[in-house]
mmCIF file of the N, C-alpha and C atoms, coordinates in Angstrom:
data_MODEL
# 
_entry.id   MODEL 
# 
loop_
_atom_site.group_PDB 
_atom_site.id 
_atom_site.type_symbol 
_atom_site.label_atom_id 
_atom_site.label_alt_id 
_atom_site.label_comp_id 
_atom_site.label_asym_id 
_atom_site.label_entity_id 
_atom_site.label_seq_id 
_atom_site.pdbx_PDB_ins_code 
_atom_site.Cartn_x 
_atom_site.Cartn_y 
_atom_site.Cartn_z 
_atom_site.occupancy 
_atom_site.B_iso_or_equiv 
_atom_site.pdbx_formal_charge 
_atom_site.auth_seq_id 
_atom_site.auth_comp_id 
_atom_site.auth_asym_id 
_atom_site.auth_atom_id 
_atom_site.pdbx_PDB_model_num 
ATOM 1   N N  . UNK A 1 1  ? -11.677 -1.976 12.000 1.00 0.00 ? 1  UNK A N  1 
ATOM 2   C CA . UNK A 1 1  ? -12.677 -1.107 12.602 1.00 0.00 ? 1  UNK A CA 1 
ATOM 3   C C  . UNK A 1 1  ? -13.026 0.008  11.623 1.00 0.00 ? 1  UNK A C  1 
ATOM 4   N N  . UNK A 1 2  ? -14.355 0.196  11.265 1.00 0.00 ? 2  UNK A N  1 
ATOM 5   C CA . UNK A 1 2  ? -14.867 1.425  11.005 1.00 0.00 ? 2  UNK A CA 1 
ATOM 6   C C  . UNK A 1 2  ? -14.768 2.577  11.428 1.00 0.00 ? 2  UNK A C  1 
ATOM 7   N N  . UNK A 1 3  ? -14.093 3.023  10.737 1.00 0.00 ? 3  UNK A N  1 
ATOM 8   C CA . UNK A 1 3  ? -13.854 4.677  12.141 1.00 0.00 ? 3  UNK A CA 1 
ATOM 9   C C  . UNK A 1 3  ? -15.375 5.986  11.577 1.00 0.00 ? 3  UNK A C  1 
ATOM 10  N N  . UNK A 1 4  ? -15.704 5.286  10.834 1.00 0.00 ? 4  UNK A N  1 
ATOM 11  C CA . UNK A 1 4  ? -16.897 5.928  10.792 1.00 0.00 ? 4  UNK A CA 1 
ATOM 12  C C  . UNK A 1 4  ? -18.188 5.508  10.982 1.00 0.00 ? 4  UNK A C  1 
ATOM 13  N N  . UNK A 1 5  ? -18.113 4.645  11.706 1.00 0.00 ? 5  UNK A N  1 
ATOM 14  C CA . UNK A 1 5  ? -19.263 3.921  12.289 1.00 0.00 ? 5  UNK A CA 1 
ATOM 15  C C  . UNK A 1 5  ? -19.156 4.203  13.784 1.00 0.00 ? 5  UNK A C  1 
ATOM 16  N N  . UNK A 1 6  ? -19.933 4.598  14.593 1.00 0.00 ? 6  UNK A N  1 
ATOM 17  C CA . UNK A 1 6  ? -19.978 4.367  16.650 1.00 0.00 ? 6  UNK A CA 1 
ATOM 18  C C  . UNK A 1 6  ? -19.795 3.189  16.427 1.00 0.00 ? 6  UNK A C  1 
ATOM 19  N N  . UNK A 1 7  ? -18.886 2.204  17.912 1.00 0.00 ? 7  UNK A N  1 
ATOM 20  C CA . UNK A 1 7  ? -18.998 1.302  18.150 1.00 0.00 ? 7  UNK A CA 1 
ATOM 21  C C  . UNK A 1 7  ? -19.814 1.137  19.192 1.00 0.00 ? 7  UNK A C  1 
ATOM 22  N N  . UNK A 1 8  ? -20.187 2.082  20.013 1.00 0.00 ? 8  UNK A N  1 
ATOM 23  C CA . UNK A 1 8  ? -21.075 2.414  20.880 1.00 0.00 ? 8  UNK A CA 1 
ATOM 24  C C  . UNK A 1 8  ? -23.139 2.082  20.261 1.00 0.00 ? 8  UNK A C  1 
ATOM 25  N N  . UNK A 1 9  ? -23.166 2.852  19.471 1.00 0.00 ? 9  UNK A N  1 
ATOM 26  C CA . UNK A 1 9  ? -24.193 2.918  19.162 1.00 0.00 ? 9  UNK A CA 1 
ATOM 27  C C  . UNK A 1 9  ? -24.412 2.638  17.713 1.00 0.00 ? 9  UNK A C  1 
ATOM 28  N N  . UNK A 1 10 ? -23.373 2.182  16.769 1.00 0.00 ? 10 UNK A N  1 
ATOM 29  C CA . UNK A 1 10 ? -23.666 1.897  15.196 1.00 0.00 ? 10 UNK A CA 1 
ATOM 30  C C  . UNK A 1 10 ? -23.760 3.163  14.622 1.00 0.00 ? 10 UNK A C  1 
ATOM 31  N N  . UNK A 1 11 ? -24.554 4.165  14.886 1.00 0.00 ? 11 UNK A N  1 
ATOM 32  C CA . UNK A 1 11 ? -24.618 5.615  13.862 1.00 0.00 ? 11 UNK A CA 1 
ATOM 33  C C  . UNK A 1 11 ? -23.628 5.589  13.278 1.00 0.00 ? 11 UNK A C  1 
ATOM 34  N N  . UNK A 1 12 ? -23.292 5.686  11.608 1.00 0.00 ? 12 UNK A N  1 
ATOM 35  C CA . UNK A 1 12 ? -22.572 5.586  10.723 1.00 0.00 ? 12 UNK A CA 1 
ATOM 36  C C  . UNK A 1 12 ? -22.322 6.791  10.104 1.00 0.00 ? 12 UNK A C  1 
ATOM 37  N N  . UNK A 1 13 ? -21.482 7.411  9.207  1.00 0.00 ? 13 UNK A N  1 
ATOM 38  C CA . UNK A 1 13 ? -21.068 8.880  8.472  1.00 0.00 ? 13 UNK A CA 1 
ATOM 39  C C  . UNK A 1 13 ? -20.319 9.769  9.086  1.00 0.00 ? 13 UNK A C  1 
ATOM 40  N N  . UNK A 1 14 ? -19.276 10.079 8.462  1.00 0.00 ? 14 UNK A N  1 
ATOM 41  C CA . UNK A 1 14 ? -18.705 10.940 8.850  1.00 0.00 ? 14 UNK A CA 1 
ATOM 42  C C  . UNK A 1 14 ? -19.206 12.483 9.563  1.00 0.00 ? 14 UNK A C  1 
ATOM 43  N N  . UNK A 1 15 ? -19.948 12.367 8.829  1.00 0.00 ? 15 UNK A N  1 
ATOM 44  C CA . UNK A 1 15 ? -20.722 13.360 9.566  1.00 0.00 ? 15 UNK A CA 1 
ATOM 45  C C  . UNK A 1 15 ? -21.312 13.362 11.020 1.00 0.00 ? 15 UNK A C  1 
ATOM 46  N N  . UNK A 1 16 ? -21.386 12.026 11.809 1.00 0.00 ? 16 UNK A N  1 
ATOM 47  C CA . UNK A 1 16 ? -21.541 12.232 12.751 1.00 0.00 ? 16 UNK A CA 1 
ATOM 48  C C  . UNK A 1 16 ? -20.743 11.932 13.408 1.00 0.00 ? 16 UNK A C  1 
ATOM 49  N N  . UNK A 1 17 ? -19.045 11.745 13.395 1.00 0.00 ? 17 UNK A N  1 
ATOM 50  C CA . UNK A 1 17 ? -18.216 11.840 13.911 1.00 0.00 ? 17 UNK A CA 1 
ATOM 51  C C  . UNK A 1 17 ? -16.930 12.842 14.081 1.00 0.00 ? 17 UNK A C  1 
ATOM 52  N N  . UNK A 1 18 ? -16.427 12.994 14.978 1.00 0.00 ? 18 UNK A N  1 
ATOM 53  C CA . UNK A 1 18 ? -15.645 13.957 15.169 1.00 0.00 ? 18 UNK A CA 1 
ATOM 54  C C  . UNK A 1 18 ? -13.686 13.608 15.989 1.00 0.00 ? 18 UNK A C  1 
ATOM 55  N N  . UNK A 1 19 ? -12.894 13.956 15.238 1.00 0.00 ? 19 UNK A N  1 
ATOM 56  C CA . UNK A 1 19 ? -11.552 13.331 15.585 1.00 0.00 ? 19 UNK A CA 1 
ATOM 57  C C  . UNK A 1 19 ? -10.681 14.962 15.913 1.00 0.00 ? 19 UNK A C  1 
ATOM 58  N N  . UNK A 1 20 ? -10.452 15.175 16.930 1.00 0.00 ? 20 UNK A N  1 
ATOM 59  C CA . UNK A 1 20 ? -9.224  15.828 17.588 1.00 0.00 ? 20 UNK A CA 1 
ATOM 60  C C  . UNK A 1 20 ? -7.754  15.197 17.630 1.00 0.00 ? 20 UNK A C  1 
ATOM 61  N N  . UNK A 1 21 ? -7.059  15.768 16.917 1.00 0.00 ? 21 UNK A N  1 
ATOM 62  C CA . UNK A 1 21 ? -5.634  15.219 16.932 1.00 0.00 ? 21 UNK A CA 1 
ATOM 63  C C  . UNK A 1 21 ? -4.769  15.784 17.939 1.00 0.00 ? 21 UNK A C  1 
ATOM 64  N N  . UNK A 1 22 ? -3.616  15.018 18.710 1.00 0.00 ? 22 UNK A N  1 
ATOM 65  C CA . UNK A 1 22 ? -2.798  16.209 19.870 1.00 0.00 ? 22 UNK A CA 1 
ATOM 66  C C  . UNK A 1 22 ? -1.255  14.852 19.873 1.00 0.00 ? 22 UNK A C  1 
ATOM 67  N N  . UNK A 1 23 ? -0.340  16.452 20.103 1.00 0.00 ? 23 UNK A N  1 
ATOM 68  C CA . UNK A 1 23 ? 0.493   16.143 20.314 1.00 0.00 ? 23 UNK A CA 1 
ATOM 69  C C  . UNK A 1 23 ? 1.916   16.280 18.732 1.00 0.00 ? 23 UNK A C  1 
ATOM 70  N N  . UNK A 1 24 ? 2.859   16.240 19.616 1.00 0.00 ? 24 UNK A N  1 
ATOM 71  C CA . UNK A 1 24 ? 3.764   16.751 17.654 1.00 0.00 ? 24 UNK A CA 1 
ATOM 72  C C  . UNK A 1 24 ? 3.331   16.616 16.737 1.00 0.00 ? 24 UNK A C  1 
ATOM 73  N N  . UNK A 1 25 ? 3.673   15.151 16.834 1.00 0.00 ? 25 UNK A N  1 
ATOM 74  C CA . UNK A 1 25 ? 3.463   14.319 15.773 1.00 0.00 ? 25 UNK A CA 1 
ATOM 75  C C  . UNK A 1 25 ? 1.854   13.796 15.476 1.00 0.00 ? 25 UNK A C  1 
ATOM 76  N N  . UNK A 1 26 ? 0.990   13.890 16.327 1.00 0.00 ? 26 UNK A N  1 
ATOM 77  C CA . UNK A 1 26 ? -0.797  13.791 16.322 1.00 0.00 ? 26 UNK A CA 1 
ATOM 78  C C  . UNK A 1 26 ? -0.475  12.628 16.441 1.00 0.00 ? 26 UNK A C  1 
ATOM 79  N N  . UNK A 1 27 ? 0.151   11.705 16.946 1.00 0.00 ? 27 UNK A N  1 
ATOM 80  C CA . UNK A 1 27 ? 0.021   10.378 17.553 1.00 0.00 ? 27 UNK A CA 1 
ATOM 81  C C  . UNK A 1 27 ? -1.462  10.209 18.254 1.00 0.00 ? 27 UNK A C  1 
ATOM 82  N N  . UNK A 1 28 ? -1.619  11.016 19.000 1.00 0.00 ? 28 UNK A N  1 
ATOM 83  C CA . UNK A 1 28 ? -2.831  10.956 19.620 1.00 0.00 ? 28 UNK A CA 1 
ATOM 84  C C  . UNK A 1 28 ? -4.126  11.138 19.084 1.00 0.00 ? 28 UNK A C  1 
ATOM 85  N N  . UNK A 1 29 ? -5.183  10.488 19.566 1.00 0.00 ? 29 UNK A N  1 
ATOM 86  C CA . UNK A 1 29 ? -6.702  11.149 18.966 1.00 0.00 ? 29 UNK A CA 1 
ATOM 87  C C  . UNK A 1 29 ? -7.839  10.951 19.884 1.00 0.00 ? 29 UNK A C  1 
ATOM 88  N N  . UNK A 1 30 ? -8.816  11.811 19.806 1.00 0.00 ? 30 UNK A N  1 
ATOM 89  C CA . UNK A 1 30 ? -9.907  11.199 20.864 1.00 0.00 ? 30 UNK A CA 1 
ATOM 90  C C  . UNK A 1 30 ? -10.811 11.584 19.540 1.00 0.00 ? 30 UNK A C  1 
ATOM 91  N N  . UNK A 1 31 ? -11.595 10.578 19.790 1.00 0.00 ? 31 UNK A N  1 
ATOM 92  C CA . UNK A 1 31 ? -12.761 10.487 18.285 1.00 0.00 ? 31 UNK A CA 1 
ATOM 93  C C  . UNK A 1 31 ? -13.988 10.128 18.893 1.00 0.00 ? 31 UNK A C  1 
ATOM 94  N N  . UNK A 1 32 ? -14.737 11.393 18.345 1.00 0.00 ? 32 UNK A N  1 
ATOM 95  C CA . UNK A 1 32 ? -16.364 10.655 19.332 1.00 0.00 ? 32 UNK A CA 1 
ATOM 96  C C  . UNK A 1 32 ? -17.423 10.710 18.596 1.00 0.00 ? 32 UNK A C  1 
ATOM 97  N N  . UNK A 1 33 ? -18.739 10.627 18.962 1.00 0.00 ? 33 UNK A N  1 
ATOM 98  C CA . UNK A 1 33 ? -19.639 10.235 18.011 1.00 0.00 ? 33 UNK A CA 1 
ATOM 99  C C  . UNK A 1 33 ? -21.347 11.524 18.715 1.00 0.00 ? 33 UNK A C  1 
ATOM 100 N N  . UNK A 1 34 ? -21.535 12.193 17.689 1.00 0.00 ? 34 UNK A N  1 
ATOM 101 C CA . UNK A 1 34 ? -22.298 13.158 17.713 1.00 0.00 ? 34 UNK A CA 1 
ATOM 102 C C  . UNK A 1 34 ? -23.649 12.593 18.602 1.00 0.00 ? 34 UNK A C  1 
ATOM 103 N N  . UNK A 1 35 ? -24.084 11.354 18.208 1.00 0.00 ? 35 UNK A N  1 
ATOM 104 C CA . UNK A 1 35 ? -25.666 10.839 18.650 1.00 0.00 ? 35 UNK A CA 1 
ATOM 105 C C  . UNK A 1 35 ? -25.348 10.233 19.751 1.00 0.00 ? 35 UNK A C  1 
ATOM 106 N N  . UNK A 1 36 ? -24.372 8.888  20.579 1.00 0.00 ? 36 UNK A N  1 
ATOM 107 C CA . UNK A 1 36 ? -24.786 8.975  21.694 1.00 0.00 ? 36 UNK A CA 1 
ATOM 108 C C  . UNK A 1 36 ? -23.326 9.529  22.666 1.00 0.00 ? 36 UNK A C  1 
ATOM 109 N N  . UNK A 1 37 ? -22.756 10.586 21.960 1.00 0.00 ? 37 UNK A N  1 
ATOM 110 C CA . UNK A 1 37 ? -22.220 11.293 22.956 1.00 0.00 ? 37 UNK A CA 1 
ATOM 111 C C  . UNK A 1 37 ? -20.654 10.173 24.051 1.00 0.00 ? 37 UNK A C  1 
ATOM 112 N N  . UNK A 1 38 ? -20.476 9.772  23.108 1.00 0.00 ? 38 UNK A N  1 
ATOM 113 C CA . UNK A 1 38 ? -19.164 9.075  23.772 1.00 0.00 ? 38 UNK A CA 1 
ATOM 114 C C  . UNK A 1 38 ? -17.684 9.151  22.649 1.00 0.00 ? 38 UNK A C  1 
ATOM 115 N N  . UNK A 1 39 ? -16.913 8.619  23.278 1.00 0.00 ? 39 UNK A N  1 
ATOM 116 C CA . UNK A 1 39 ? -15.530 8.569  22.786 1.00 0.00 ? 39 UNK A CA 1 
ATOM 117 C C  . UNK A 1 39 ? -14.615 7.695  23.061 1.00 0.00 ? 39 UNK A C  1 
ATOM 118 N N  . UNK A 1 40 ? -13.731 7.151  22.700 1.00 0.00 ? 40 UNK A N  1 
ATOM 119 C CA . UNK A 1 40 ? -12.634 6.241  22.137 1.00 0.00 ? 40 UNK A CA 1 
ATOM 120 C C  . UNK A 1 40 ? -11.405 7.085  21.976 1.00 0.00 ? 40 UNK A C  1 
ATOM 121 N N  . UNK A 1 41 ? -10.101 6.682  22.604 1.00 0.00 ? 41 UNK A N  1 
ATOM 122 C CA . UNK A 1 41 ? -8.775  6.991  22.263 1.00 0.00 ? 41 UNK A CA 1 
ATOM 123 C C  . UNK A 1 41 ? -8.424  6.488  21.465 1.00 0.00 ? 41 UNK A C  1 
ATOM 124 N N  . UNK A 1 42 ? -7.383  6.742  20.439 1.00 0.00 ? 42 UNK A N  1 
ATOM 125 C CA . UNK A 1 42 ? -6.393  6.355  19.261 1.00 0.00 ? 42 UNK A CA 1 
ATOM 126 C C  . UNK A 1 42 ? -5.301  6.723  20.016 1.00 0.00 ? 42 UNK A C  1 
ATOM 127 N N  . UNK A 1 43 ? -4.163  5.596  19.726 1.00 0.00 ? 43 UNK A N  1 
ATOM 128 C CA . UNK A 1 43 ? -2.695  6.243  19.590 1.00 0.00 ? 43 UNK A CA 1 
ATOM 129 C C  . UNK A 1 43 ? -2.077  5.281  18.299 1.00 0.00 ? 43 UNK A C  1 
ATOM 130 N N  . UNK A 1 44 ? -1.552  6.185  17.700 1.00 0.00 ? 44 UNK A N  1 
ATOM 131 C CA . UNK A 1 44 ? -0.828  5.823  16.164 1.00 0.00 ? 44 UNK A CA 1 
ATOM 132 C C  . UNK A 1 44 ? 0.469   5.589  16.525 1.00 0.00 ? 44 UNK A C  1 
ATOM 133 N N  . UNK A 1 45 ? 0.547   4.755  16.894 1.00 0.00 ? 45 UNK A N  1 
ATOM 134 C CA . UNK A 1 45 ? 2.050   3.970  17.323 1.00 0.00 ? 45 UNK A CA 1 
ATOM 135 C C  . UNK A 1 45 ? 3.532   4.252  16.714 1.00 0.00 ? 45 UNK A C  1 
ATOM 136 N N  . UNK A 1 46 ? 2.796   4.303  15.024 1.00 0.00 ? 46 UNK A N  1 
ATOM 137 C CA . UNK A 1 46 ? 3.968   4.948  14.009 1.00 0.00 ? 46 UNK A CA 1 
ATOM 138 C C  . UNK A 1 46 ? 4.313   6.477  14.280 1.00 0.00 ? 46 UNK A C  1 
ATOM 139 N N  . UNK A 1 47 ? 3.318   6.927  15.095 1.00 0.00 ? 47 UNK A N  1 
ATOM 140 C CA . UNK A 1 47 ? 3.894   8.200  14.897 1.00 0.00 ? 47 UNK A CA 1 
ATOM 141 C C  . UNK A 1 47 ? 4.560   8.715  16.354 1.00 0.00 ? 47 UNK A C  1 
ATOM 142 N N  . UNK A 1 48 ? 4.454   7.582  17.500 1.00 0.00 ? 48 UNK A N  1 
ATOM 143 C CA . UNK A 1 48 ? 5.325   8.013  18.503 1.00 0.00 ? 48 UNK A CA 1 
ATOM 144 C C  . UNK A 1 48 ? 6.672   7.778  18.441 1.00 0.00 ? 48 UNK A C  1 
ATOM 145 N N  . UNK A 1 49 ? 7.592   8.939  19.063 1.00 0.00 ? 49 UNK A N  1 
ATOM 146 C CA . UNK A 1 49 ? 9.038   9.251  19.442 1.00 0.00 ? 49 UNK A CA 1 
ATOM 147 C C  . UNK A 1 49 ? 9.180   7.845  20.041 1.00 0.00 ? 49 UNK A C  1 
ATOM 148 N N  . UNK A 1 50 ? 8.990   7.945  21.635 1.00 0.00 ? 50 UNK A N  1 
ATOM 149 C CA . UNK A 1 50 ? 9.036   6.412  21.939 1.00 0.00 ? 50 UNK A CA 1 
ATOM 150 C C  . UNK A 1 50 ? 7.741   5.439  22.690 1.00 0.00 ? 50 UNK A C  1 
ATOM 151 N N  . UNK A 1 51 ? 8.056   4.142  22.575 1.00 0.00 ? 51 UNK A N  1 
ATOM 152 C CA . UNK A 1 51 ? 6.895   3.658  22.671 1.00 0.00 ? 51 UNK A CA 1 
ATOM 153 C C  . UNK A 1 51 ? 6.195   3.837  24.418 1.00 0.00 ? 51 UNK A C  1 
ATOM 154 N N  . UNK A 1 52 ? 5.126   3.537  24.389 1.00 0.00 ? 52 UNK A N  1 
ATOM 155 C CA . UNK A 1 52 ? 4.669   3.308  25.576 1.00 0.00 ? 52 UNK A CA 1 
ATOM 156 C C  . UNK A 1 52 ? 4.587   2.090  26.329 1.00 0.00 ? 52 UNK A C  1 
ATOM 157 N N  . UNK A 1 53 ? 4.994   2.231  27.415 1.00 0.00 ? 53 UNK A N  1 
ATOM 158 C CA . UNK A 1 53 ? 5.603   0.382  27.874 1.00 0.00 ? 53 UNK A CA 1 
ATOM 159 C C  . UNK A 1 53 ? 3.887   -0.151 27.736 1.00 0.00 ? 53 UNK A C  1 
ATOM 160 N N  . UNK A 1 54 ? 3.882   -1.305 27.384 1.00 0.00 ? 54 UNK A N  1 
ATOM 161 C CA . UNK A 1 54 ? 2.410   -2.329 27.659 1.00 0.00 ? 54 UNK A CA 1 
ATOM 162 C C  . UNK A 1 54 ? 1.926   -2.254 29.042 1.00 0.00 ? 54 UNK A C  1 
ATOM 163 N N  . UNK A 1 55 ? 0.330   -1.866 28.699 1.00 0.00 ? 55 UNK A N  1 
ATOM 164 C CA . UNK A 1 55 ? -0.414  -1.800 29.774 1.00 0.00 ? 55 UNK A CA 1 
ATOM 165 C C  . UNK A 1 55 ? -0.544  -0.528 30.921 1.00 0.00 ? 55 UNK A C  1 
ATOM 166 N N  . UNK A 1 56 ? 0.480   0.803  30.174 1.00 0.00 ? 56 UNK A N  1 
ATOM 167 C CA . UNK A 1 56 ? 0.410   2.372  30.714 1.00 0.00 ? 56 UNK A CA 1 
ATOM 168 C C  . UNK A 1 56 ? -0.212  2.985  29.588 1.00 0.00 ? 56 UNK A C  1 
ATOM 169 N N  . UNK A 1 57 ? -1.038  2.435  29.056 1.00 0.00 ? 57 UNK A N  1 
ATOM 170 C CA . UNK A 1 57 ? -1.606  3.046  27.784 1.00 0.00 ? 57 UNK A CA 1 
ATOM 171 C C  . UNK A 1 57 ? -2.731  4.232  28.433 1.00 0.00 ? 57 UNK A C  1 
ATOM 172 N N  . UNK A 1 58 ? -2.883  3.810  29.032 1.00 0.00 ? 58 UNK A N  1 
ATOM 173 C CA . UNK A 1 58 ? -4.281  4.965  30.189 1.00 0.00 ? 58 UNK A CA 1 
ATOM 174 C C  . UNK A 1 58 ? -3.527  5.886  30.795 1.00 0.00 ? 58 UNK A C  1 
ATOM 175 N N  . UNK A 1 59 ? -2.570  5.637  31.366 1.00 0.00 ? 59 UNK A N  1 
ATOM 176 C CA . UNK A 1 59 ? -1.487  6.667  32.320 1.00 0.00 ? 59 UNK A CA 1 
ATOM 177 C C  . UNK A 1 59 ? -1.210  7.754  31.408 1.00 0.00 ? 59 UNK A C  1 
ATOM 178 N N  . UNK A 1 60 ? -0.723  6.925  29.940 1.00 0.00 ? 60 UNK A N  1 
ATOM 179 C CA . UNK A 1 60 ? -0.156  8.451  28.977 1.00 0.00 ? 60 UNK A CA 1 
ATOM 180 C C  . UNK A 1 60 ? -1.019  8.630  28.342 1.00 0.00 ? 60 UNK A C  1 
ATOM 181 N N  . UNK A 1 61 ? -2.531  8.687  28.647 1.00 0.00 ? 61 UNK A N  1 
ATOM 182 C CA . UNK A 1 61 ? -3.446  9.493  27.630 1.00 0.00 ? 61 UNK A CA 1 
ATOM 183 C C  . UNK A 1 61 ? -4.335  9.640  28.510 1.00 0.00 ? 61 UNK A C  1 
ATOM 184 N N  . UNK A 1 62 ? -3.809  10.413 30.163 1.00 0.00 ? 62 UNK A N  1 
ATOM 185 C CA . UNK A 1 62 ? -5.044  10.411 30.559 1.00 0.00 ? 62 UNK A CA 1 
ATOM 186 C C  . UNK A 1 62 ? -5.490  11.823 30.202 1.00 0.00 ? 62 UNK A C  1 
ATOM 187 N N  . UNK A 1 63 ? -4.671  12.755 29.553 1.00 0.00 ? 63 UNK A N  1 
ATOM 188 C CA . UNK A 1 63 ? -4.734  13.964 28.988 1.00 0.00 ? 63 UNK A CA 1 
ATOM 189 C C  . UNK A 1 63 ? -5.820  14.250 28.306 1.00 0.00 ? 63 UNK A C  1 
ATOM 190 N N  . UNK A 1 64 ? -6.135  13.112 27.140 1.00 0.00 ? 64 UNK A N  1 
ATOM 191 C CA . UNK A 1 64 ? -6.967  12.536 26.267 1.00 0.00 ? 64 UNK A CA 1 
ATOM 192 C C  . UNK A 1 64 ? -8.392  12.796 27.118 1.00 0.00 ? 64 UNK A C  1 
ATOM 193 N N  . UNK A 1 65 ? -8.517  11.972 28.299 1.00 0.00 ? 65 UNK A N  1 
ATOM 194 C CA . UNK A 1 65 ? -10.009 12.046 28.917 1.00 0.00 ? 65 UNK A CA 1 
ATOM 195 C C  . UNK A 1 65 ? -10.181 13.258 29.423 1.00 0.00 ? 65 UNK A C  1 
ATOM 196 N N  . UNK A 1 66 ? -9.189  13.990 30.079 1.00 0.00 ? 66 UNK A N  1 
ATOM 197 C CA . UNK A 1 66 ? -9.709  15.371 30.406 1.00 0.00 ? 66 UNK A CA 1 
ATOM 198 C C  . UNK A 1 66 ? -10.105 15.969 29.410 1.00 0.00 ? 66 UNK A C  1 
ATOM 199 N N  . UNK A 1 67 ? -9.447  16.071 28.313 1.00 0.00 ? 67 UNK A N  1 
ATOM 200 C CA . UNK A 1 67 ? -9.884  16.831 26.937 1.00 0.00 ? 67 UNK A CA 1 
ATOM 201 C C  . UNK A 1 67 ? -11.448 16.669 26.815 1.00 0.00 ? 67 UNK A C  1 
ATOM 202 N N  . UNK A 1 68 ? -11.989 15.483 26.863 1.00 0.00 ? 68 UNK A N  1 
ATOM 203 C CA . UNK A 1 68 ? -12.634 14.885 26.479 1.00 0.00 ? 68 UNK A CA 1 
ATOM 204 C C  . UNK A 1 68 ? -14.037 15.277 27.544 1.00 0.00 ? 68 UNK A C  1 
ATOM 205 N N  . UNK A 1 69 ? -13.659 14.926 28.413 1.00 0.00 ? 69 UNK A N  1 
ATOM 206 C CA . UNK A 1 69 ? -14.777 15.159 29.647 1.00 0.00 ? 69 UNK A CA 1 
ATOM 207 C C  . UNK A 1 69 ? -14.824 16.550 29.694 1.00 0.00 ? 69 UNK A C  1 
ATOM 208 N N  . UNK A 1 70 ? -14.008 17.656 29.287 1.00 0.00 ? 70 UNK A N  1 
ATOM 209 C CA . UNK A 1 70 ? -14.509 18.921 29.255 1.00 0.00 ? 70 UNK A CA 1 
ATOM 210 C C  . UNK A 1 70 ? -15.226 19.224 28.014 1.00 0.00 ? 70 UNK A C  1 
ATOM 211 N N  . UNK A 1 71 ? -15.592 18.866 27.322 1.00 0.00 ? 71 UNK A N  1 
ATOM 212 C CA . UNK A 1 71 ? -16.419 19.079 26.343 1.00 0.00 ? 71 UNK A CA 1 
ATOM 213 C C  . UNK A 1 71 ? -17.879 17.686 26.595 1.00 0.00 ? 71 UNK A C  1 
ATOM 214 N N  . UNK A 1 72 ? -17.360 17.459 27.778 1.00 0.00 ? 72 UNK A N  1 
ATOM 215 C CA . UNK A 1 72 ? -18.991 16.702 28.048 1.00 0.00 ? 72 UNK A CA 1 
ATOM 216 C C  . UNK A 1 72 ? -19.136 15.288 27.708 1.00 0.00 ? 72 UNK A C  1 
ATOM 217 N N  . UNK A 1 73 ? -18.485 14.274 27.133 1.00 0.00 ? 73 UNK A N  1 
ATOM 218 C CA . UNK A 1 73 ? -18.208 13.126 26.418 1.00 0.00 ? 73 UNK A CA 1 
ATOM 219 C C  . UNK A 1 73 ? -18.234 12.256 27.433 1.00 0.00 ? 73 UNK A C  1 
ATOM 220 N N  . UNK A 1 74 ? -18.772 10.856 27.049 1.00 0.00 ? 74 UNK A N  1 
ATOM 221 C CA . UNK A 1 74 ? -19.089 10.048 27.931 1.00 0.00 ? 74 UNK A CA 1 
ATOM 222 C C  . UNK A 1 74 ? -18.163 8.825  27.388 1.00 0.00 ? 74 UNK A C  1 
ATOM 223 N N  . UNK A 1 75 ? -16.779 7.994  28.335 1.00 0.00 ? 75 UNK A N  1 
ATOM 224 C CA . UNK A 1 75 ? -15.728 7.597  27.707 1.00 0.00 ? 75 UNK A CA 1 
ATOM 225 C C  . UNK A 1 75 ? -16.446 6.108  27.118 1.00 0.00 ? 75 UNK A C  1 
ATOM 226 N N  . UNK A 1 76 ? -16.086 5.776  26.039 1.00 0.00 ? 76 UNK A N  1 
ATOM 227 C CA . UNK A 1 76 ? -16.949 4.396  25.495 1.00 0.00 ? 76 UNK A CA 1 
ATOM 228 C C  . UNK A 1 76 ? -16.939 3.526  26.489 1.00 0.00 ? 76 UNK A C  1 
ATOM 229 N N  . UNK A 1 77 ? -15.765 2.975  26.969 1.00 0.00 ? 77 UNK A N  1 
ATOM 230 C CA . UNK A 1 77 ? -15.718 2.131  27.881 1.00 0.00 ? 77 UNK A CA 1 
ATOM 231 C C  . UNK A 1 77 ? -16.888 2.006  29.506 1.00 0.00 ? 77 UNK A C  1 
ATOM 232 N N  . UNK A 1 78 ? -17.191 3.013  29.266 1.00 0.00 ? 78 UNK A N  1 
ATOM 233 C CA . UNK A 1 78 ? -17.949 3.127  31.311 1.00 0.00 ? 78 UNK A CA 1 
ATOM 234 C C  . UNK A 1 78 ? -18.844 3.215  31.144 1.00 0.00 ? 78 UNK A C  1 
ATOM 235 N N  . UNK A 1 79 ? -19.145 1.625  31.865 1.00 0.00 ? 79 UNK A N  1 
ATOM 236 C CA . UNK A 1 79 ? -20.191 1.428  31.498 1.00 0.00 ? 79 UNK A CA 1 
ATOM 237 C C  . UNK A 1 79 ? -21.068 1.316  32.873 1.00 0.00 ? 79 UNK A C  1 
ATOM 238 N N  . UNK A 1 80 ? -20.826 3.186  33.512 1.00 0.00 ? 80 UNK A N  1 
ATOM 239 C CA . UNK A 1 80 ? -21.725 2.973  34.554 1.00 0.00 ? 80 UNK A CA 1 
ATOM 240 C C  . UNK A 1 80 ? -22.753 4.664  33.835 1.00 0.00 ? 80 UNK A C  1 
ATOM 241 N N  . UNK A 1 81 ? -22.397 4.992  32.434 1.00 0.00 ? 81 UNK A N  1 
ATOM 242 C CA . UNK A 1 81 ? -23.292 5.848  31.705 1.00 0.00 ? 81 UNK A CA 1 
ATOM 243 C C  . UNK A 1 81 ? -23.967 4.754  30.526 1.00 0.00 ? 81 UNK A C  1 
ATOM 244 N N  . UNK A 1 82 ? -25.069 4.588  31.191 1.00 0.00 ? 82 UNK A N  1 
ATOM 245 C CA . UNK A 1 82 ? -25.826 3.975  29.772 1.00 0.00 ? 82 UNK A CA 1 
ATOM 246 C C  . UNK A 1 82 ? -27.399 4.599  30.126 1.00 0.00 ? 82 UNK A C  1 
# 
């Protein structure tokens, strides 16, 4: 994956993307894209203490979407904003 490309919308450059890191170790990331206003979670696996059991991946980052939805971000996935 291009992390500087939207997968949402293609717009390409760093410049129109933006990555928040959280947590000790910045395991975490919410990375979004300036033009159509959405976002994508990261978790860097190498950098968690311990893992997250398969399939609570949403449970432990729902931190991530609040972050996210308070600054207005529309989550890539929902696809009841188009």
């Amino acid at each position: 994956m291009d992390i500087f490309s939207c997968p949402h919308c293609s717009a390409k450059g760093s410049d129109n993307k933006e990555f928040a890191l959280f947590g000790e170790n910045q395991a975490y990331e919410v990375a979004s894209c300036h033009d159509c206003n959405r976002y994508y979670k990261i978790i860097n696996v190498a950098k968690l203490e311990q893992q997250i059991p398969e399939g609570l991946e949403d449970l432990y980052t729902d931190f991530l979407d609040d972050f996210a939805i308070e600054l207005g971000l529309n989550r890539l996935d929902d696809l009841t904003q188009d």
